[in-house]
N, C-alpha and C positions, 0 to 999 in steps of 0.2 A: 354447883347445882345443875348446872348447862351441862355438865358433861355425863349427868347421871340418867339426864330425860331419855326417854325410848329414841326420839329421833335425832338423838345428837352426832355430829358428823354429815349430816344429809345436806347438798348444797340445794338449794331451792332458786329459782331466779323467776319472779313475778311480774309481767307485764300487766297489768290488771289497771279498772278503775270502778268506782261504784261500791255493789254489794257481793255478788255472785264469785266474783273472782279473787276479791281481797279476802273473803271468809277462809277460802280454799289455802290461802298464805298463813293468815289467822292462825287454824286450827293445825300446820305443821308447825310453826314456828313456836308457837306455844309448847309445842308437843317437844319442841329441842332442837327442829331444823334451822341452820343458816339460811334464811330468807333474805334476798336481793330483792329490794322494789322498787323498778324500773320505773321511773316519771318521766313523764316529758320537762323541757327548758322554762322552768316557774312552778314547778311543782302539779301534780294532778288535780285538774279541775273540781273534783270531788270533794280537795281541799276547802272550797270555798263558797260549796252548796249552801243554799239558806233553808229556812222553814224545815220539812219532814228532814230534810235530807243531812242537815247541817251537824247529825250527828254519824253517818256515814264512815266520816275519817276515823274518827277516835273511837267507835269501837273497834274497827276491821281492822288498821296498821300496827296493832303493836307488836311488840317483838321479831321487828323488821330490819332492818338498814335499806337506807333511799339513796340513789343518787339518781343522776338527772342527765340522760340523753338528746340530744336531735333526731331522732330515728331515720330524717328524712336526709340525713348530710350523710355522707360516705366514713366520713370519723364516727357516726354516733351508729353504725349500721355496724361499722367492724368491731366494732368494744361492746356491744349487743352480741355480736356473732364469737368473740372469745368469752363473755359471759356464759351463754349456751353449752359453748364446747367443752365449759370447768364442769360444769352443772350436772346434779341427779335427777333434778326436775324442773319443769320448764313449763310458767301458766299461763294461760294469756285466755281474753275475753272482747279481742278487737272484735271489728263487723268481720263477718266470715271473707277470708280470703285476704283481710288485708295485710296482714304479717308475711303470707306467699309471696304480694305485691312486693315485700320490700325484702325480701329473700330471707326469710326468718321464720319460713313455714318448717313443716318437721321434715320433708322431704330433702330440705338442705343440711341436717345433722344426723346424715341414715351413716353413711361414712366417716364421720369427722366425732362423733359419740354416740357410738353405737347402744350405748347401755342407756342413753336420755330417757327419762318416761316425759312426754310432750303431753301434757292437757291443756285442753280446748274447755272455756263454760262458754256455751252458746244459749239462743232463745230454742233452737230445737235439732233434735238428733237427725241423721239421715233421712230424708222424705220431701213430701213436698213441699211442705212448709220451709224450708231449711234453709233457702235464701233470707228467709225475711227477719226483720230486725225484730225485739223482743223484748221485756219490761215486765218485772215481777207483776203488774197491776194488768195487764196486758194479758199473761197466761194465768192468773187467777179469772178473767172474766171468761176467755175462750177455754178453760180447762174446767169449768164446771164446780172450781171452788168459789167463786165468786152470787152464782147462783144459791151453792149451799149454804151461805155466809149469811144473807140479807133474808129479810119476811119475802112471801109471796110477789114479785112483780117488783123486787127494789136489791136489787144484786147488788154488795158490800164484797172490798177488798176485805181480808184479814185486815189485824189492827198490827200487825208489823211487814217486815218483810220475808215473809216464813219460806218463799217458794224461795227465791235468790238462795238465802241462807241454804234452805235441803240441798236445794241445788250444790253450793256448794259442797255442803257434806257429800253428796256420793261421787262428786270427785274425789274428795282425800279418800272415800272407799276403793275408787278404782285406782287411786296409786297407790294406796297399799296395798293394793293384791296385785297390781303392777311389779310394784317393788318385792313383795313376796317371790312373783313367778320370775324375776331376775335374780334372786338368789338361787336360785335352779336352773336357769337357762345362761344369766350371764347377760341376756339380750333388754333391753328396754322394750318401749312399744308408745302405745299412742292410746288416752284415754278422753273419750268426748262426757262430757255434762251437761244437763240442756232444763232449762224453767219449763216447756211444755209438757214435758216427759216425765217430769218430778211429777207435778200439778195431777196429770193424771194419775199418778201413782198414789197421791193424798186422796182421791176419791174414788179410789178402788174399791173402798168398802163399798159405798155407796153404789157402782156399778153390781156389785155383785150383792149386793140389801137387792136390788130391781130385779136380778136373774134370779135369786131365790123366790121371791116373794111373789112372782109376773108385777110388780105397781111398781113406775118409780119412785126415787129417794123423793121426799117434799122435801124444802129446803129447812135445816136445823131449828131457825125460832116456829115452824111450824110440823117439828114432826112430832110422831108417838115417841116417848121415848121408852127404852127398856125397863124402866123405871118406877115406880109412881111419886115416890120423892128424890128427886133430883132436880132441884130448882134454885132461885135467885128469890129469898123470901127479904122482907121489909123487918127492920127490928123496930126496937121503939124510939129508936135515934133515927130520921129519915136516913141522914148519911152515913147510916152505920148497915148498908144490907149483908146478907150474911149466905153463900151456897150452901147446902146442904144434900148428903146426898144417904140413900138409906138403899144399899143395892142388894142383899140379900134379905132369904125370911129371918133368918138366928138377929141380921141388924135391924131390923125390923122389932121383934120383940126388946130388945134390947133398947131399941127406942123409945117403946110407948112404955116400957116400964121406969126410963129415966125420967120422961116427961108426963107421967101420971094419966098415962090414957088407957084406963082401964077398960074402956068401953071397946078401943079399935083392939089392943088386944087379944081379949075374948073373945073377938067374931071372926068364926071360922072361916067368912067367906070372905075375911084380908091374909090372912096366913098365910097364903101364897104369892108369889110377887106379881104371876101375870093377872090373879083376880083382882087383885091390889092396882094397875095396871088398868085394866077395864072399869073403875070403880075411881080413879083419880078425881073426878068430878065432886063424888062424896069425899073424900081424903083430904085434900088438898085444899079447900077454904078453912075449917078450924083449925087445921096449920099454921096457914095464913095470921088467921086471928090470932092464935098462941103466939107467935113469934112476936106480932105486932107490938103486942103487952111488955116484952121480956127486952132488959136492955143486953144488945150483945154479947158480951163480954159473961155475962150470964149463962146462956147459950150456948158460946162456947165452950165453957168451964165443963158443960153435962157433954156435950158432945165428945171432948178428949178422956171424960174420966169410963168411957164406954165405947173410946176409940171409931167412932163415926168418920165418913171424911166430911171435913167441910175448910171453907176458904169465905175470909175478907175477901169485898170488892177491893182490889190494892189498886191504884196508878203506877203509872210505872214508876213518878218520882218517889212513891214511897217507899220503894227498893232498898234508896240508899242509907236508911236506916231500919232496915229488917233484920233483928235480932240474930234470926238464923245467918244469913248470909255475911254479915260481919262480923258476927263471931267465928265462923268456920273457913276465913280467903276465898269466901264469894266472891268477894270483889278485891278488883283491881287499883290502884293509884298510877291514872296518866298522868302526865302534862300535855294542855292543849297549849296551841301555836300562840295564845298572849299568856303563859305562862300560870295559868292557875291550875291548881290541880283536880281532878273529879278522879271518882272509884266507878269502875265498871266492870258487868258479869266477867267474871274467870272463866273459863271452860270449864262447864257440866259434867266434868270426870272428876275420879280422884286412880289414881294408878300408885300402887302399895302403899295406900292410906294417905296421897296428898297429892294436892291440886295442881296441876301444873301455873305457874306462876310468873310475873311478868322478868324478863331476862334482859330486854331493850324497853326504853320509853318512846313514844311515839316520834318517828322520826319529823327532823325538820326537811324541806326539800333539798335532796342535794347532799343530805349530810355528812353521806359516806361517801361522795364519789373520790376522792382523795383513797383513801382506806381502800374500800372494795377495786379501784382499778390498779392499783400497783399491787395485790395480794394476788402470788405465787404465777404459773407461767399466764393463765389468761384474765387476772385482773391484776 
């Protein structure tokens, strides 16, 4: 199966810890690349995070091989430096400059692997900010999604780690168009990725909702929205709430004619969505009500047989028995570090009809260094 994936054959060697940097391994290794993940002597601290974080390792590492360097000894710098020099890509998410510090910046593999693509994920690209250290919770507040997350005057991170993780993503963008433009030049290069520069790019809309509009964006539990129903209604089980969302006029009639509202549908002055829209105040309480009476499951039945979007409030534990994602290699089978096993999301692809799927189990610290340093001239 390894040798059918898009990116099989690609050497990868990952310096990383955290989110930001290990997604970026993630998402090649997945995809078919040989990924090398560099630890330091006890494995990466990330290992052993608790709380939010304690789930970190075991999504980000799989289909990796680990072994376990001293960066700071003269043996663990030069088995680093033949690692690099085997490699098609080369990831690292130190504090900016420290990999330089220890002679492992890109400017030391311009001669020695010419074709490397070298990426960097940092808290921020070129600029002034560029020295300073960075933290997905950090450029959500200072990047203006933090603000659109929370009610008026109570600014809310996202409920995951969404900036690190993009983050990551448009680095595997700019190595594969890295790697594209070395199929034509032969030459590698050098790609940066940065959380404050994503961050702004998630709320681009919102900057440009203000330059159309002249008013700025309010933050999301407090804007208009496009809509008149698109909300989070109550069913008649408290803990059964239900989204619902009715974005056009065709779904609109099609609505009120599942749910017997003969009245909104006959009135000319909801038939459009932005009258509909100006008018949410009337709309939106006998909703409310209706819904209230009706046990979900109800609900949902009119809503699919009339193709509406709507969504369960899920947690995220309820994932791991979601029809859909277990029936189709949603999900994954690790092993964590005391040996039990848990299923975690696959990549959100399917490439000619299937998912890319787990190739390595979650490495133990260390586990390749045997293996990966004696394999061919520089391991």
């Amino acid at each position: 199966m390894m040798e059918a994936l898009p990116l099989a054959g690609l050497k990868v060697v990952e310096f990383t810890h955290m989110v930001m940097g290990p997604s970026i391994g993630l998402i090649l290794g997945d995809l078919g690349a040989d990924v090398v993940k560099v630890e330091p002597e006890g494995g990466d601290h990330t290992r052993r995070l608790l709380g939010s974080g304690a789930g970190y390792f075991p999504m980000f590492n799989r289909n990796k091989r680990s072994i376990c360097l001293d960066l700071k000894s003269d043996e663990g710098k030069a088995a680093a430096r033949r690692l690099i020099d085997d490699a098609d890509v080369m990831i690292e998410n130190f504090r900016p400059g420290a990999l330089d510090k220890l002679g492992l910046g890109p400017e030391t593999f311009r001669e020695s692997n010419p074709r490397l693509i070298y990426c960097t994920a940092k808290g921020f690209l070129t600029g002034p900010y560029g020295h300073r250290t960075a933290l997905d919770e950090v450029v959500q507040m200072m990047g203006g999604l933090a603000y659109m997350t929370g009610p008026p005057g109570r600014p809310l991170r996202a409920g995951a780690s969404v900036i690190d993780i993009a983050g990551g993503m448009f680095g595997v963008i700019g190595i594969l168009a890295a790697l594209e433009r070395r199929h034509r030049t032969g030459a590698g290069g050098e790609v940066k990725c940065s959380l404050f520069e994503t961050t702004a790019f998630f709320v681009g809309q919102h900057m440009a909702q203000a330059a159309v509009t002249g008013t700025p964006a309010p933050p999301m539990p407090a804007r208009i929205s496009a809509w008149a129903v698109y909300d989070v209604f109550e069913t008649a089980d408290p803990d059964e709430q239900l989204f619902v969302g009715v974005v056009s006029d065709a779904q609109w009639q099609a609505f009120c004619g599942e749910f017997d509202l003969a009245d909104f549908a006959a009135d000319a002055g909801l038939a459009a969505n932005n009258d509909r829209v100006c008018q949410r105040d009337r709309v939106l309480p006998p909703l409310r009500a209706m819904f209230a009476g009706m046990p979900r499951d109800a609900i949902v039945a009119k809503l699919e047989a009339i193709g509406l979007p709507f969504a369960p409030i899920t947690r995220p534990q309820d994932l791991f028995d979601d029809p859909h994602l277990t029936a189709a290699g949603g999900l994954l089978d690790v092993t964590l570090e005391n040996g039990r096993k848990v299923s975690l999301p696959a990549l959100p692809l399917e490439i000619d009809g299937r998912k890319p799927g787990l190739q390595r189990d979650l490495p133990l610290p260390g586990q390749h260094n045997g293996e990966v340093l004696g394999e061919g001239v520089a391991r």
